[in-house]
C-alpha positions as CSV (number, residue, x, y, z in Angstrom):
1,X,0.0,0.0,0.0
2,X,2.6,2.5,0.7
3,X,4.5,1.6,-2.3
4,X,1.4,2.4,-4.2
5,X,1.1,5.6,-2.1
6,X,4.5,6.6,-3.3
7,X,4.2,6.4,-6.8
8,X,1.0,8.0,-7.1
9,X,3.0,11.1,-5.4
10,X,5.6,10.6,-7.7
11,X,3.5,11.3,-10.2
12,X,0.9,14.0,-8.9
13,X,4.0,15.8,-7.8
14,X,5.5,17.0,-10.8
15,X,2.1,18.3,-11.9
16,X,1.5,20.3,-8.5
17,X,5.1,21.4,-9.1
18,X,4.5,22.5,-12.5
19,X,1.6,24.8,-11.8
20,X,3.9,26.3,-8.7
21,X,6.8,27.1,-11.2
22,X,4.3,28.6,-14.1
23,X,3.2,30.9,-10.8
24,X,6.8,31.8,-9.6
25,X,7.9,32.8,-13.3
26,X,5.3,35.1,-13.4
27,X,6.8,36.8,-10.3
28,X,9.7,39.1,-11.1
29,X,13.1,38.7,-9.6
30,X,13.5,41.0,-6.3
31,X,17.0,41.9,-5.9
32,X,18.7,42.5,-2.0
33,X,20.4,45.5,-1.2
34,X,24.6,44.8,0.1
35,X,23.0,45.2,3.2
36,X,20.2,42.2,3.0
37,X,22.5,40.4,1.7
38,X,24.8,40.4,4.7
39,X,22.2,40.4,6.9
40,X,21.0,37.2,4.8
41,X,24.6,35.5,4.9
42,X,25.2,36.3,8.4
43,X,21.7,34.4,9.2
44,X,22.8,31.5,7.3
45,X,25.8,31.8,9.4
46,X,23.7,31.7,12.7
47,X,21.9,28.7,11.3
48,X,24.9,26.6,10.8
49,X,26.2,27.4,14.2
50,X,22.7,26.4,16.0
51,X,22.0,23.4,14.3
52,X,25.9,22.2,14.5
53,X,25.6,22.6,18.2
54,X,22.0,21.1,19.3
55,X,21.6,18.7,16.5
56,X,21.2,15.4,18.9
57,X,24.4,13.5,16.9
58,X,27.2,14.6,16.0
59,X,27.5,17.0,13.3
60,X,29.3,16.8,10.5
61,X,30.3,20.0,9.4
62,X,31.3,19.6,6.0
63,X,28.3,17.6,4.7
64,X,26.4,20.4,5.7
65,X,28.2,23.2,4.2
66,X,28.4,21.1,0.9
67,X,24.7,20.3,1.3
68,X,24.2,24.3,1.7
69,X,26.3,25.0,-1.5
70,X,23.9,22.2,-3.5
71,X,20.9,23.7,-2.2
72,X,22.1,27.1,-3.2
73,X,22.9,26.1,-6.9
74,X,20.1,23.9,-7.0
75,X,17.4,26.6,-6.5
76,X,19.1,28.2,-9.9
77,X,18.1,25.2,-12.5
78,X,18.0,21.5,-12.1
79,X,21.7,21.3,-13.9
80,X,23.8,23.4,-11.3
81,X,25.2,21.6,-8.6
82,X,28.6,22.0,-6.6
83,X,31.1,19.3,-7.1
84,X,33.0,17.9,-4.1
85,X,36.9,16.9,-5.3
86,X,35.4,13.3,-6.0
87,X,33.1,14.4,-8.2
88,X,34.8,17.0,-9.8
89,X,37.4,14.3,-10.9
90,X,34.8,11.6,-11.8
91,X,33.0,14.3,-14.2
92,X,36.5,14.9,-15.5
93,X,37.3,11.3,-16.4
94,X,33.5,10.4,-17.3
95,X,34.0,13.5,-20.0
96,X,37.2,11.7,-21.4
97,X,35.2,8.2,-22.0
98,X,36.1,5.7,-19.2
99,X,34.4,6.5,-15.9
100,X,32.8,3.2,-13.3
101,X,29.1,2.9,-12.7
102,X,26.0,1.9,-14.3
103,X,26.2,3.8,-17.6
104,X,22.9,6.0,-16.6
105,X,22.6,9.7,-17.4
106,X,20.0,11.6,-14.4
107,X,18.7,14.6,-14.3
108,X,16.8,16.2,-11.5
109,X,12.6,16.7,-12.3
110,X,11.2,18.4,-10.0
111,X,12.9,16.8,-6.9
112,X,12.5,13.2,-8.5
113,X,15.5,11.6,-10.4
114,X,14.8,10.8,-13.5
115,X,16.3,9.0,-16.5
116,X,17.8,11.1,-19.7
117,X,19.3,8.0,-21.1
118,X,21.3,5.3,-20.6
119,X,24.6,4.5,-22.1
120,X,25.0,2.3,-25.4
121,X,26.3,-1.2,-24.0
122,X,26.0,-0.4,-20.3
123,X,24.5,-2.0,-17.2
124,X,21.9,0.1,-17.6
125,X,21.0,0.0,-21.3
126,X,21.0,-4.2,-21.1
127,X,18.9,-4.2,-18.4
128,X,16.4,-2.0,-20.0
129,X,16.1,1.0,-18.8
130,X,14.7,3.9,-20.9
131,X,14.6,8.0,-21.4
132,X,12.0,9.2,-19.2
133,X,12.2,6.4,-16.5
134,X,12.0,7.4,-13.0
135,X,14.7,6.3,-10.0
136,X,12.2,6.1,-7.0
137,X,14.7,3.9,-5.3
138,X,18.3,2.8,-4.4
139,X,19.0,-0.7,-2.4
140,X,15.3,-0.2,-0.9
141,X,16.2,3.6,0.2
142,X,13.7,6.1,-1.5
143,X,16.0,8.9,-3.3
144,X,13.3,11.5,-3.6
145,X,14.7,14.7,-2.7
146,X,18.5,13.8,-3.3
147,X,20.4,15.4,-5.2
148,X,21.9,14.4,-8.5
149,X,25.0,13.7,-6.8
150,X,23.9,11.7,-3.8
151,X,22.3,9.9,-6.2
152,X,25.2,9.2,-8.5
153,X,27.2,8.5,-5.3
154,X,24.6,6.1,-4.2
155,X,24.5,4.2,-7.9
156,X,28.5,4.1,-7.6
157,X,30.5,1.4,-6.7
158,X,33.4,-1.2,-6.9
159,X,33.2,-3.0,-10.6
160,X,31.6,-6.4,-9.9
161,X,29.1,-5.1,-6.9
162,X,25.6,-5.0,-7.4
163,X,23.5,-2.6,-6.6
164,X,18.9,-2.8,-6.5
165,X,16.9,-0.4,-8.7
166,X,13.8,0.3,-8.7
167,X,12.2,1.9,-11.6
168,X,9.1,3.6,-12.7
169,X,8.3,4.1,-16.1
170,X,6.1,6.9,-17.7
171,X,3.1,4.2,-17.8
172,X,3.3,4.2,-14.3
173,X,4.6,0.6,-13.9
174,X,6.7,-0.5,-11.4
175,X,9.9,-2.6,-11.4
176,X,12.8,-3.5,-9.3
177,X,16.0,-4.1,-11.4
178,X,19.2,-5.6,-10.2
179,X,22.2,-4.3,-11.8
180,X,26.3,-5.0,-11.5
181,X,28.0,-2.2,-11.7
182,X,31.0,-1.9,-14.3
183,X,33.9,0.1,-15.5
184,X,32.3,2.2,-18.4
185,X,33.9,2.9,-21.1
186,X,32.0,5.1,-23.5
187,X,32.4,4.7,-27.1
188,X,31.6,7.9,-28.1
189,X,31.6,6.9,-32.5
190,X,30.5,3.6,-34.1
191,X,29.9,3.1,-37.6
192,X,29.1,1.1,-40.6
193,X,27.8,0.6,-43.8
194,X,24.5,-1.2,-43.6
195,X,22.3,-2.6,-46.3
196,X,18.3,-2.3,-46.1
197,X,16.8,-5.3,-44.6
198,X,14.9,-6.4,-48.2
199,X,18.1,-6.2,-49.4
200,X,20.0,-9.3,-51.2
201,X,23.7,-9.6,-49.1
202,X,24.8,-11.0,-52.8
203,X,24.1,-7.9,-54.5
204,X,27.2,-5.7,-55.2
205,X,24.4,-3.2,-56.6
206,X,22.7,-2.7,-53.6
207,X,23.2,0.9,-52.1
208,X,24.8,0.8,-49.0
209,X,24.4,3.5,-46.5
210,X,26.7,4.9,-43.8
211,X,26.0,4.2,-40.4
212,X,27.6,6.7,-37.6
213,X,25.8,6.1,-34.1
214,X,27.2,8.8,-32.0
215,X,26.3,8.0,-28.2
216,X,27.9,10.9,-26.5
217,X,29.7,14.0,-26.8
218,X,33.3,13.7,-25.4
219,X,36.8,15.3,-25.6
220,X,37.5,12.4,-28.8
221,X,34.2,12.2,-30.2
222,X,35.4,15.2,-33.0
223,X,38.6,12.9,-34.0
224,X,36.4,9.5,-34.1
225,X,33.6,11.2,-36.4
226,X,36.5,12.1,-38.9
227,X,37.9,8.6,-39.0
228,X,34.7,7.4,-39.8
229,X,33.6,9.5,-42.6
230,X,36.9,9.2,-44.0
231,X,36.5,5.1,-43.9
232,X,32.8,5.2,-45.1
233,X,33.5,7.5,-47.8
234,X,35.9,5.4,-49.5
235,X,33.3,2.4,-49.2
236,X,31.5,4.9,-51.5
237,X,27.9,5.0,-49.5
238,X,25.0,6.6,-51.0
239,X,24.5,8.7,-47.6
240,X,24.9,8.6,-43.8
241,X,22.0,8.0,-40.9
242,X,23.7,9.9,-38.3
243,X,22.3,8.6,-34.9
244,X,21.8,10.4,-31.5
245,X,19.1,8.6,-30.3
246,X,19.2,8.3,-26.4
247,X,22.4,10.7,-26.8
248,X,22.0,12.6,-23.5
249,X,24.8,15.1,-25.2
250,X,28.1,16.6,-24.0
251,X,30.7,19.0,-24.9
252,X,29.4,22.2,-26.5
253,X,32.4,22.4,-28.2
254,X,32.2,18.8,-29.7
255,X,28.7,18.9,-30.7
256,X,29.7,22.0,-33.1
257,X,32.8,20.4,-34.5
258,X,30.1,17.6,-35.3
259,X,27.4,19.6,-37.3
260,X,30.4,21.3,-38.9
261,X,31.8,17.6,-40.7
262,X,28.4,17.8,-42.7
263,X,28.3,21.7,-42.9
264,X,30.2,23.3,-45.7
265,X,28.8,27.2,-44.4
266,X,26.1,28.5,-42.4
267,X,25.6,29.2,-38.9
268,X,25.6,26.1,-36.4
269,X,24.5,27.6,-32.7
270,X,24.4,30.2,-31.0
271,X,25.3,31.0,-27.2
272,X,23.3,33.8,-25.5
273,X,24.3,34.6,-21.6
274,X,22.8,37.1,-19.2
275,X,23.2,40.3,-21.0
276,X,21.5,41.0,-24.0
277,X,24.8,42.1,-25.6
278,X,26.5,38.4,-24.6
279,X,25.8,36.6,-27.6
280,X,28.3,34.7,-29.2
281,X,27.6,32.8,-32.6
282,X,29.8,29.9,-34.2
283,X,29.8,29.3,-38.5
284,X,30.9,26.1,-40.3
285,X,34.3,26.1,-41.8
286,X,34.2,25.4,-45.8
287,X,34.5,21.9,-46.5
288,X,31.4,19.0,-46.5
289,X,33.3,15.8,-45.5
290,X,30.2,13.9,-46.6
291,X,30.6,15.6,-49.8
292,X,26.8,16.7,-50.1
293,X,25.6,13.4,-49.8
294,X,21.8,13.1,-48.7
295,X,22.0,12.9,-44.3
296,X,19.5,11.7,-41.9
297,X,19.5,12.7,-38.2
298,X,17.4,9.9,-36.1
299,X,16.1,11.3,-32.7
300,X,13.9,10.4,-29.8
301,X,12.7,11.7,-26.1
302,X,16.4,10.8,-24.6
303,X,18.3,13.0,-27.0
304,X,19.3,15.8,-25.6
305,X,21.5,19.0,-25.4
306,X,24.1,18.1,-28.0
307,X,22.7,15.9,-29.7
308,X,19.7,18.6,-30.4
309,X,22.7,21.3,-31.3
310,X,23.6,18.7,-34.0
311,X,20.0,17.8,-35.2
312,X,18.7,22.0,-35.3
313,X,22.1,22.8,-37.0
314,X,21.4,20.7,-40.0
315,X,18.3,21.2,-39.9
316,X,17.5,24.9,-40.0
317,X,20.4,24.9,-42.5
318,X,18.7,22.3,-45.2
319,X,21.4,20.1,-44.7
320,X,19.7,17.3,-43.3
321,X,16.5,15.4,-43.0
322,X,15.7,15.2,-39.0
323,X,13.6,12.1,-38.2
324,X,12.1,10.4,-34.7
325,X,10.3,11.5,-32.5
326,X,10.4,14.9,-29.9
327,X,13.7,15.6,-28.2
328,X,14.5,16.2,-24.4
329,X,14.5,19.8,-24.9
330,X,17.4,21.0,-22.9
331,X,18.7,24.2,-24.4
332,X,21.4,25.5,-22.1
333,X,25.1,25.5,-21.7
334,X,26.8,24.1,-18.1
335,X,30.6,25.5,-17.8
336,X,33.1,24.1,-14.7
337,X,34.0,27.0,-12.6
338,X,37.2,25.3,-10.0
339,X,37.2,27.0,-7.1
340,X,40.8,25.8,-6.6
341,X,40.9,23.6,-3.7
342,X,39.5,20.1,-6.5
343,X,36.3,21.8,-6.0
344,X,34.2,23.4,-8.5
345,X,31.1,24.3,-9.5
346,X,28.8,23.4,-12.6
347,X,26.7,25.9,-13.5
348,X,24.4,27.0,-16.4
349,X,25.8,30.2,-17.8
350,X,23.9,30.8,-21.2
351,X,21.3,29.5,-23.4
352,X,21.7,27.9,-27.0
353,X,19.9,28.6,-29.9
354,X,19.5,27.0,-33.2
355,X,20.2,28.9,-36.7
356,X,16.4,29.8,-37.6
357,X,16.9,31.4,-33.2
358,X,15.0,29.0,-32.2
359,X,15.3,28.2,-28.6
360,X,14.8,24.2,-27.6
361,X,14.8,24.6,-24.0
362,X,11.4,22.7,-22.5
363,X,10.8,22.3,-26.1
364,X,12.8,19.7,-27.9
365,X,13.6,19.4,-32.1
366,X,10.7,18.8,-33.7
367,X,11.5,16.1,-36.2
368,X,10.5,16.5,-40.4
369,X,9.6,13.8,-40.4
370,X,7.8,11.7,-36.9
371,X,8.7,7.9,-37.3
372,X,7.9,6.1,-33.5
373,X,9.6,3.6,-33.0
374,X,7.1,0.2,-33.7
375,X,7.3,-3.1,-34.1
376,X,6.6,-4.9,-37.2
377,X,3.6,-7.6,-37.3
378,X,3.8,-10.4,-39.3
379,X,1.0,-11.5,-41.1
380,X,1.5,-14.3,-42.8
381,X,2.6,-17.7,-40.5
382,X,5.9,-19.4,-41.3
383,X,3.7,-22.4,-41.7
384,X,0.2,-22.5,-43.2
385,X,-2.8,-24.7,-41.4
386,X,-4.0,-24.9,-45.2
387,X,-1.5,-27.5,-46.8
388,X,-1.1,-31.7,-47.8
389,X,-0.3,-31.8,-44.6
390,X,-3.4,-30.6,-43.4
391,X,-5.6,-33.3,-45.7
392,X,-6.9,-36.5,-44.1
393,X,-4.6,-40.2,-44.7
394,X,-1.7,-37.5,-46.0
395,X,1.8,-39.5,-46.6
396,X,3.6,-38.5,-44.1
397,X,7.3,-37.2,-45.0
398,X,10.1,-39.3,-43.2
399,X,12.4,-36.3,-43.0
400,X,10.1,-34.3,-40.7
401,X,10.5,-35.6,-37.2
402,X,14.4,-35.2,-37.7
403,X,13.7,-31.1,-38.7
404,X,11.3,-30.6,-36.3
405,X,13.9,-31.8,-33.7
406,X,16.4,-29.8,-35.8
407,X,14.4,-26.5,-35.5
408,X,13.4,-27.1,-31.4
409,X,17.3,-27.1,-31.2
410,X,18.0,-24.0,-33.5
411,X,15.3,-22.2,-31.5
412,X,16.5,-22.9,-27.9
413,X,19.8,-21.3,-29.6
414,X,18.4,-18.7,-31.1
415,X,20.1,-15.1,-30.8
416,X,19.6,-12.1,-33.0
417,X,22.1,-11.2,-35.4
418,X,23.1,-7.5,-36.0
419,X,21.3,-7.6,-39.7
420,X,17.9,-9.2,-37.5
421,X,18.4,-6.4,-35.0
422,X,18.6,-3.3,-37.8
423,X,15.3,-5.6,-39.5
424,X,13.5,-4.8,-36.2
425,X,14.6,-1.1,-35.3
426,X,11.9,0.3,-37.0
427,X,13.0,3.8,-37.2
428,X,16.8,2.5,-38.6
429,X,14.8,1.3,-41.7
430,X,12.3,4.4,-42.3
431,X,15.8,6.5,-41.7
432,X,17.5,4.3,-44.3
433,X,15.1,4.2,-47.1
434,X,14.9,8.1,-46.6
435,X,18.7,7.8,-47.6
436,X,17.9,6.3,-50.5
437,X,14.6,8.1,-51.3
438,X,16.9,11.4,-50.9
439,X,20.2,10.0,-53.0
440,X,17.9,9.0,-55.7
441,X,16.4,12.4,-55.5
442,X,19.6,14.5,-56.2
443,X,20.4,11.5,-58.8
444,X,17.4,13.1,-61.3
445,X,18.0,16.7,-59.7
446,X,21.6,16.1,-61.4
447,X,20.6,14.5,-64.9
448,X,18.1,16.9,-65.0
449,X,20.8,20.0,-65.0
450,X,23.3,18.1,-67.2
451,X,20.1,17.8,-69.7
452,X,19.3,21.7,-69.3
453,X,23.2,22.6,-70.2
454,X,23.1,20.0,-73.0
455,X,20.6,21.8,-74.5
456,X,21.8,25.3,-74.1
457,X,25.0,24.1,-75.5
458,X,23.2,22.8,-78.6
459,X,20.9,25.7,-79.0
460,X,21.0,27.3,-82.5
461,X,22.5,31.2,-82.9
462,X,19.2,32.3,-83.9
463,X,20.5,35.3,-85.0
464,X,22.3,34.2,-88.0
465,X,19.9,33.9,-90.9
């Protein structure tokens, strides 16, 4: 019963929440005087002082000061936090792709953790949790009200340990999930060249399309992107699904060096900070290392900050084809401030914008084209109840008790290859034949202007008579 009473609060929460913060943004800001502002500090001063010496345990100072500092960055935006030495370093290494854990991106929602993504190949992402999952608890303890970094510290651990999840998805079911934690090591760039599912293997004619599944935005992901356009461009593909689905994003200064690989010119993002005058806008560099070939961005609800940097840049600029569904909609910039003791702070300092100025924050990239992710039905059975087989006194066939045992074995063994997986991710293939669709597009676009200059080249001088 309580459990029940827990997630129903869960849930009803964020909506009283919502209606309080629609009321407080309505409410301008009220600045102190120097003077309330002292007056303020040295109360906060009084405070610790009180509670340090009649709490009825013993005190520890410096979880409270640190908890002070959180709260104080926390009332700002759900993405500022103050980061102890330990987590200053683990947000250093986890930005340089190894880091140990669970392979889980959190963000705060209205005091309840919730899930952004998880990580490609992760704990997390085999044991299937999804974008928009809610954290209710850790080993049994409720972690409503933590902060984002009690709550990373709590998922943390030696590699091997386990550690008890339970999680709430946004159809309000409940499940507990036991996890081992692992050494993550983040991948930030895979590719391929993939072939539609209908596709023969055999056929040398087939188009073949270049794969590039980005799953974050780190310190190499820039370098890794090159590598791999420069390998699928010799394998001469028709055009590239660039993916950033459950991408929770990254470096700012990655996700531009991204958008610029496909951009030959044009404006990729722009940075706008507290002043009006404090906007700073970044341009692609000449040179389209997919050489103009058609692009398709895939998104979905855990693709976020980067990811939708990349996504809008193409985008507003016509380079690309965005489809998915709805992005996270987080449309600000966090910077590191050290305070230079291993401390620092993470703090929002601007908001991003996308070409066209359009701001994503709450919002999200609206795809071109909305492709949810489905299953496909089969229609038709493998085997028909309509056959010889099915007619009265049929011969029977000798062979088929040694298949059937054949295929009960095969089926037991069953696991899905990576062509059977791409055959099932349903928004892989609408993104691929889009490729295709698009290639075959600029194909006509181009015979069609070699026709045109044909003919001027060939028309009479009809001024000679």
């Amino acid at each position: 019963m309580l459990k029940k009473i827990l997630i129903l609060m869960l849930l009803f929460t964020p909506m009283v929440a919502d209606a309080a913060a629609k009321k407080k943004k309505e409410e301008p800001v009220v600045h102190l005087t120097d003077e309330q502002i002292y007056q303020e500090l040295k109360k906060l001063a009084m405070v610790f002082e009180v509670a340090r010496e009649n709490f009825v345990e013993e005190a520890d100072e410096k979880k409270m000061l640190e908890a002070a500092m959180n709260g104080m960055l926390g009332a700002l935006d759900p993405h500022s936090s103050y980061l102890s030495a330990d987590d200053f370093k683990e947000f250093s290494d986890k930005s340089h792709g190894e880091f140990g854990g669970l392979g889980i991106q959190i963000t705060s929602d209205r005091g309840a953790v919730r899930v952004i993504s998880p990580i490609d190949d992760t704990p997390a992402d085999k044991a299937g949790i999804k974008a928009g999952d809610y954290i209710t608890h850790i080993d049994g303890e409720q972690v409503f009200d933590l902060t984002l970094n009690q709550a990373v510290k709590k998922m943390k651990g030696r590699p091997g340990t386990k550690v008890k999840l339970t999680i709430l998805s946004e159809d309000g079911e409940s499940k507990t999930l036991t996890l081992k934690r692992d050494i993550i090591k983040v991948k930030s760039v895979k590719f391929e060249e993939k072939m539609m599912a209908s596709a023969d293997p055999e056929d040398k004619d087939a188009p073949k399309i270049g794969y590039v599944r980005i799953s974050d935005f780190g310190a190499t992901t820039a370098r890794d992107l090159k590598e791999a356009l420069e390998s699928l461009e010799k394998k001469k593909v028709v055009g590239y699904v660039v993916d950033v689905r459950n991408n929770p994003g990254g470096y700012l200064t990655a996700a531009i060096d991204v958008s610029d690989a496909f951009l030959d010119s044009g404006e990729i993002v722009s940075t706008r900070g507290k002043e009006k005058t404090d906007i700073e806008r970044v341009y692609a560099k000449p040179g389209d290392m997919a050489n103009g070939k058609p692009v398709v961005v895939l998104i979905n609800h855990g693709s976020a900050s980067a990811s939708e940097i990349v996504a809008g840049a193409l985008q507003d600029n016509g380079r690309g084809l965005v489809m998915g569904s709805q992005s996270f909609g987080k449309g600000s910039v966090q910077q590191q401030k050290p305070l230079g003791d291993g401390t620092a702070i993470h703090i929002t300092i601007a908001r991003y914008y996308t070409p066209s100025g359009r701001s994503i924050q709450n919002e999200g990239i609206t795809p071109d084209v909305e492709v949810l992710q489905s299953k496909i039905e089969v229609l038709e059975k493998r085997e028909s109840t309509y056959s010889e087989a099915s007619f009265k006194n049929s011969l029977k066939n000798e062979q088929a008790k040694k298949k059937a045992e054949k295929k009960s074995d095969d089926e037991e063994k069953e696991e899905l290859t990576d062509e059977e997986k791409d055959a099932r991710d349903y928004q892989l293939q609408r993104a691929m034949d889009m490729v295709i669709a698009m290639g075959k597009m600029q194909e006509r676009a181009n015979i069609t202007t070699t026709d045109v200059t044909a003919v001027e080249e060939k028309k009479p001088d009809t001024d000679k008579k």
